[in-house]
C-alpha positions in Angstrom: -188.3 155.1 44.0 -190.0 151.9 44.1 -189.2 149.9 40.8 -190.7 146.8 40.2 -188.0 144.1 39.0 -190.8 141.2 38.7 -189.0 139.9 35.1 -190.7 139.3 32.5 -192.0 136.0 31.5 -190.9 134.2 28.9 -191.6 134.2 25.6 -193.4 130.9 23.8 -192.8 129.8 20.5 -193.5 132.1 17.7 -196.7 131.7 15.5 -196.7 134.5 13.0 -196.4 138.4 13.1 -198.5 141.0 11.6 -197.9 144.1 10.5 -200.1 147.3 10.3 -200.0 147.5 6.6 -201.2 143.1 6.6 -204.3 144.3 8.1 -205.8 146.6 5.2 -208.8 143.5 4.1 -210.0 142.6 0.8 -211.9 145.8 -1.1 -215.2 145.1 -0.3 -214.5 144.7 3.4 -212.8 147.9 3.2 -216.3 149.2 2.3 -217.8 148.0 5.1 -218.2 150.4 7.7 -216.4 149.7 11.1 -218.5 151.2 13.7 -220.3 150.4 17.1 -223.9 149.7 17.5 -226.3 148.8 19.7 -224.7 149.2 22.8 -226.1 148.3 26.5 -224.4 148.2 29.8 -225.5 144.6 31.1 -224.1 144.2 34.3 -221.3 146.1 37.0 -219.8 145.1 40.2 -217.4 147.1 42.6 -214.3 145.7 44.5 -214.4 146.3 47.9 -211.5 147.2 50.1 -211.5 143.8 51.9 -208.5 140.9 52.6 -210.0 138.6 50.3 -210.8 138.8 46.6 -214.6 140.5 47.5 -216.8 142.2 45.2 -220.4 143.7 45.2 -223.3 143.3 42.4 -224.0 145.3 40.4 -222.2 148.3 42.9 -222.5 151.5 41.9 -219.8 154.0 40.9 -218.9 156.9 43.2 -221.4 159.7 43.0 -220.0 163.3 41.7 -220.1 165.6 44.7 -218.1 168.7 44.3 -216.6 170.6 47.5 -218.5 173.9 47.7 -215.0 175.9 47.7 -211.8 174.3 45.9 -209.2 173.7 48.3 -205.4 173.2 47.6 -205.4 169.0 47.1 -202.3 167.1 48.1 -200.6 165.3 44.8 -201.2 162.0 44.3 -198.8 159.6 46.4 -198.8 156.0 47.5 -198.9 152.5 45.3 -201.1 152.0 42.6 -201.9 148.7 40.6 -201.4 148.9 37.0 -203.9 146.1 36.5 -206.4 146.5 39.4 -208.7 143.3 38.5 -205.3 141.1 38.1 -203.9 142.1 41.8 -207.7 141.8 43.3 -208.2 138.2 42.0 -204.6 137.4 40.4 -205.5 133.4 39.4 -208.6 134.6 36.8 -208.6 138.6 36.6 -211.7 138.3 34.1 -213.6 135.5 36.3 -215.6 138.5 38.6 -216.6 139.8 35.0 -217.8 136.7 34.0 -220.1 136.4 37.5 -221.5 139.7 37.2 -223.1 138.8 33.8 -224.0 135.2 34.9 -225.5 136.7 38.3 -227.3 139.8 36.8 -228.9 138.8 33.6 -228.9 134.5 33.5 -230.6 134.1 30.3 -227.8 136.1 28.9 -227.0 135.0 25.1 -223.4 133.6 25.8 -222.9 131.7 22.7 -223.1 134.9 20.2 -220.4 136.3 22.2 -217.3 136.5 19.8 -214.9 138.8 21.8 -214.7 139.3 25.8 -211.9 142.0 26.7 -211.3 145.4 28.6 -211.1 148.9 27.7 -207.0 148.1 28.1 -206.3 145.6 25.8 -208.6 146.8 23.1 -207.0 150.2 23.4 -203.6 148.4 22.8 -205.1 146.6 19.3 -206.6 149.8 18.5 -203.2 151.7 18.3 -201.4 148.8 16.6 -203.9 148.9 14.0 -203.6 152.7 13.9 -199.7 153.0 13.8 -199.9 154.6 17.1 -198.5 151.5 19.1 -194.9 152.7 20.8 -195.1 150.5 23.9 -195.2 147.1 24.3 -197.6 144.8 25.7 -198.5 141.2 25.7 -201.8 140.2 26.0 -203.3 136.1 26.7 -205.6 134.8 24.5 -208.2 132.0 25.1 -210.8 130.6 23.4 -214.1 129.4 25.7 -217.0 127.8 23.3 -217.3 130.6 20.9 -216.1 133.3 23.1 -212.4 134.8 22.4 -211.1 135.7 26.0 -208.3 138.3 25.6 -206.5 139.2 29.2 -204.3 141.5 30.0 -200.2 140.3 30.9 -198.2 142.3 33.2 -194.8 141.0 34.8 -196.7 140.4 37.8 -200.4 141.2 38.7 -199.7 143.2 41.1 -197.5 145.3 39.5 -197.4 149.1 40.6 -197.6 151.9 38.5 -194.3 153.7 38.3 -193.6 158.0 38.8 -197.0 158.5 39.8 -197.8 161.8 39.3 -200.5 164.7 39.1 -204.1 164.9 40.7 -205.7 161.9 38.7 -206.2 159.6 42.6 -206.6 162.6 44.9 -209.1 165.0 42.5 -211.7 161.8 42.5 -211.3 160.6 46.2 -212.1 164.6 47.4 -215.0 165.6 44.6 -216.5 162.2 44.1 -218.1 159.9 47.2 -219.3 156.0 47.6 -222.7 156.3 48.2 -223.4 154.3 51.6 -225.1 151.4 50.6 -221.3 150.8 48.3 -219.3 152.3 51.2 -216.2 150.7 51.5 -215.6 150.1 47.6 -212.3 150.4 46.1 -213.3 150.4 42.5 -216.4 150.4 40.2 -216.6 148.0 37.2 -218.5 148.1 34.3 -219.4 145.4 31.4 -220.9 147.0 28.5 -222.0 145.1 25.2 -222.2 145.6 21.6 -221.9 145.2 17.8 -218.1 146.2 16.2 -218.8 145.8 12.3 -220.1 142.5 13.3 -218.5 140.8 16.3 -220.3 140.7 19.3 -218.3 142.2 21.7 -218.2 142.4 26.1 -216.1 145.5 27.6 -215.3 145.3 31.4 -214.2 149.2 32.0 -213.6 151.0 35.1 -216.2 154.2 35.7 -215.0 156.8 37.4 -218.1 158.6 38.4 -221.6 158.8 37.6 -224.2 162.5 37.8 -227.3 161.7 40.2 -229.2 164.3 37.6 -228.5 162.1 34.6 -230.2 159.1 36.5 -233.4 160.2 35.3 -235.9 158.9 37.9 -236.4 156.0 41.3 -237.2 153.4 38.3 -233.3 153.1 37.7 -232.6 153.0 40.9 -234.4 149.8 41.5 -232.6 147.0 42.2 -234.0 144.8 39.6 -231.7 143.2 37.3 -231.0 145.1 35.0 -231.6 142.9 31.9 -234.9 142.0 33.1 -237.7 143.8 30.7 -239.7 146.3 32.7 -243.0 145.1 34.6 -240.5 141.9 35.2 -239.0 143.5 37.2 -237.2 140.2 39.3 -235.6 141.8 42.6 -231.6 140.7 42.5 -231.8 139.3 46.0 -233.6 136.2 44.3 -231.6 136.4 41.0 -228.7 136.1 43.2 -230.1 133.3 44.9 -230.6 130.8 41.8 -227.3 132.0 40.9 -225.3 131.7 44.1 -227.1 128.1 43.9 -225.6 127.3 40.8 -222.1 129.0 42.4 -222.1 126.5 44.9 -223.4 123.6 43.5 -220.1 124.0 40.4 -217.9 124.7 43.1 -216.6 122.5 45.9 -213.9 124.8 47.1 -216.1 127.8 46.9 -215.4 127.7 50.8 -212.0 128.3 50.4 -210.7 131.9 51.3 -208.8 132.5 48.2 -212.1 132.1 46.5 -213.7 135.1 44.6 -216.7 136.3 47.3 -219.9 137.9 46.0 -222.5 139.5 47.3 -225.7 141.6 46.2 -225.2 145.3 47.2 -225.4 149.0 45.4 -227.8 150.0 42.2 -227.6 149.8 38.6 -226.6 153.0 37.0 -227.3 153.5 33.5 -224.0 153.8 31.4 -225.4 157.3 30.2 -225.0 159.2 33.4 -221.8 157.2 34.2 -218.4 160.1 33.5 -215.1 159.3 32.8 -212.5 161.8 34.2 -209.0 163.6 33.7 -206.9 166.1 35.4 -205.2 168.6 33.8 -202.7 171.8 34.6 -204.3 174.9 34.0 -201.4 175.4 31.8 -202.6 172.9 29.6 -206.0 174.7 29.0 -205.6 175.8 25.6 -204.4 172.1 24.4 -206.4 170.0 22.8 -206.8 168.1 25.5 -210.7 166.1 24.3 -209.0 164.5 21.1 -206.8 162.0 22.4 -209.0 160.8 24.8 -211.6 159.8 22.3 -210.5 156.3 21.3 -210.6 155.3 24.6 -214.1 157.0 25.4 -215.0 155.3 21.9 -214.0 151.4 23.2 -216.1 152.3 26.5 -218.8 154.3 25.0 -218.8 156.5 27.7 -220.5 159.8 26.4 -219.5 162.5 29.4 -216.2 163.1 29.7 -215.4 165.2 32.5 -212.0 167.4 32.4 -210.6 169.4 35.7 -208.0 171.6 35.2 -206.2 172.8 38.0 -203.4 175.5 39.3 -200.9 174.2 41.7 -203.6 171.9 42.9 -206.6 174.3 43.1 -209.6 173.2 40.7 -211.0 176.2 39.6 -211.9 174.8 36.2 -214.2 172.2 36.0 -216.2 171.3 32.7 -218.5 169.0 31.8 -218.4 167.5 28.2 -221.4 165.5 26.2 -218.6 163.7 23.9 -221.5 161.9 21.8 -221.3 164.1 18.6 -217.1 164.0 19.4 -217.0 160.0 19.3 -219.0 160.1 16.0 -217.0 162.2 14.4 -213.9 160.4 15.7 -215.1 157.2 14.6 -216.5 158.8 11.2 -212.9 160.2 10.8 -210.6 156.8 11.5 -212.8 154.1 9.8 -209.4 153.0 7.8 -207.9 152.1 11.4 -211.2 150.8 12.8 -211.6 148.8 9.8 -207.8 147.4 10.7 -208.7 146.6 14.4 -212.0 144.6 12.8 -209.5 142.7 10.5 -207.0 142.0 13.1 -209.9 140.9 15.9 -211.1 138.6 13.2 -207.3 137.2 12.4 -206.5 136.6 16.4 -210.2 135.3 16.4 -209.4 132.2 13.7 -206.2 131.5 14.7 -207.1 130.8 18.7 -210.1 128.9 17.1 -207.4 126.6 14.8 -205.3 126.2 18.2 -205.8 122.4 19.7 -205.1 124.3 23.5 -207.1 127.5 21.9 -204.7 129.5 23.8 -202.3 132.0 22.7 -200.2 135.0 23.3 -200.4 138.4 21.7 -196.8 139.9 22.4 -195.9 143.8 20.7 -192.1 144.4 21.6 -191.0 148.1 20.7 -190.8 147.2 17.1 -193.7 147.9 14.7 -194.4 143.8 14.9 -197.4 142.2 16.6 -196.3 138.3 16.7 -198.8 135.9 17.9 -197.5 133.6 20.0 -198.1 130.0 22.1 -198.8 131.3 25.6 -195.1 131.8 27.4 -194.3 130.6 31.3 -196.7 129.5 33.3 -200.1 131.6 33.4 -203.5 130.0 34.2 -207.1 129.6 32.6 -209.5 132.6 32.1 -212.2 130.9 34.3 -211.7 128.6 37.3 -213.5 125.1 35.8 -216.7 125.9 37.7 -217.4 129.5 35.9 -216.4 127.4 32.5 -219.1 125.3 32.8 -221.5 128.2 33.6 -220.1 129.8 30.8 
């Protein structure tokens, strides 16, 4: 087997540490209610299976196509990154984020940003403030103008993920299919937007799929910009432009090769007909096997859930879930956690502000402690200086 022995890095000097129980707020916060509104998917880009750190914009995720009769699959085998956008682009894993929303919607309101992260590291937050948290993580904070930047920290980025087993890689790559004008992707990213109890918060999220029935008609399929209003329609190829000017003019060494490479390509799909997947053993069928995936459908507000069950490699069960009236209930049922993950957002939040660097490190050992930390080792900005000052 093929373990990784990358060290880890080491540990800066020690802030403060929370625990669960320091993050139950004042009374009348805990009144509030914690919940997600107004959500919008504003822009996506796909990586593409390319030498150099390459992505598409907006992409497109892979289109569900089904095989007509289920065939025996081979299990999953081969290397897999546990933090895809780090090992694409290791020097600023968030930066092709960052261009997708500057590229696709340029008027976008960056100074009421409060919190820019990933389905990942809010899913670690979220356990710690529901008493779920076993493993640790670490997790780089950064403060850009008002925007909190919090990044995932592996050992290395191109750490692999270890015992890979199951169906989860070779289910999608035989039942879903890049459509042609995204051929060649390796992965489709999505950055979704909304209002926790509050702060204004940016998701980047990986979609595993999306239904060509649930994109309701051509209109969607344009390739305007998706933040443009309708009858505005401005086609991408000249949003790109202004933007690729700015690119160039910010960046002298936008030439070099390890340079992040963008390019207009693929469709904007609405977030509603995009699917988040699972594979399971038929022998798992009578589990509940929805439940647990709900806080992470919740962070990416993905609303169909598809779950494949399968024996000895043999999908015979396939079903479709609408998880909408699920997610409500879930976040309904855990507003004493979700109130937790707003305090602790809000605690992280002011004490990156206070910071003279405004950079820390969120490190959670096996322990029930979260300690906030100055950032250990070496590790570099979010954004190279030329996407800061476009930010």
């Amino acid at each position: 087997t093929n373990i990784n022995t990358t060290p880890a890095p080491p540990l800066g000097t020690l802030i403060s540490s929370l625990r669960t129980i320091d993050l139950d707020g004042t009374s009348d916060e805990l009144s509030k209610d914690a919940k997600i509104t107004g959500t919008r998917d504003i822009a996506s880009f796909n990586w593409m299976n390319e030498d150099d750190a390459s992505i598409i914009v907006p992409g497109k995720p892979p289109l569900w196509t089904p095989l007509r009769w289920s065939r025996k699959l081979m299990q999953d085998s081969g290397n897999y990154f546990r933090d895809l956008n780090a090992a694409r682009y290791p020097k600023h894993p968030m930066e092709p984020a960052v261009e997708a929303i500057l590229i696709s919607e340029p008027k976008f309101p960056i100074a009421s940003v409060d919190v820019f992260a990933c389905g990942s590291t809010l899913g670690n937050l979220l356990r710690f403030a529901s008493g779920t948290s076993e493993k640790s993580f670490r997790i780089l904070v950064e403060a850009v103008g008002n925007t909190v930047f919090f990044i995932r920290r592996e050992n290395s980025p191109k750490e692999l993920i270890q015992g890979v087993v199951g169906f989860g890689h070779s289910f999608p790559e035989a039942y879903t299919t890049w459509d042609p004008d995204v051929k060649g992707s390796d992965s489709h990213q999505r950055i979704v937007q909304y209002d926790f109890s509050g702060l204004s918060c940016i998701v980047r999220l990986e979609g595993d799929g999306y239904y060509k029935d649930m994109v309701s008609d051509a209109k969607n399929l344009s390739t305007s910009a998706p933040g443009s209003s309708p009858g505005t329609d401005v086609p991408l190829e000249d949003l790109f432009q202004s933007s690729l000017n700015t690119r160039t003019e910010n960046s002298a060494s936008s030439s070099q090769s390890n340079a992040l490479q963008v390019r207009a390509g693929g469709h904007q799909i609405p977030h509603s007909a995009v699917f988040d997947l699972k594979t399971r053993s038929i022998r798992r069928a009578n589990d509940d096997n929805i439940s647990p995936e709900l806080p992470r459908l919740w962070i990416r507000q993905i609303q169909n859930f598809l779950l494949a069950y399968h024996a000895h490699g043999v999908f015979n069960d396939i079903q479709k879930i609408d998880v909408r009236d699920k997610i409500e209930q879930w976040e309904e049922d855990n507003q004493i956690h979700l109130r937790r993950l707003k305090e602790l957002l809000k605690k992280i939040i002011a004490a990156v502000r206070e910071r003279k660097d405004g950079k820390l490190e969120i490190v959670k050992g096996e322990g029930g402690l979260l300690e906030l930390r100055e950032q250990g080792g070496t590790s570099n900005d979010v954004l190279s200086p030329s996407v800061r000052a476009r930010w």
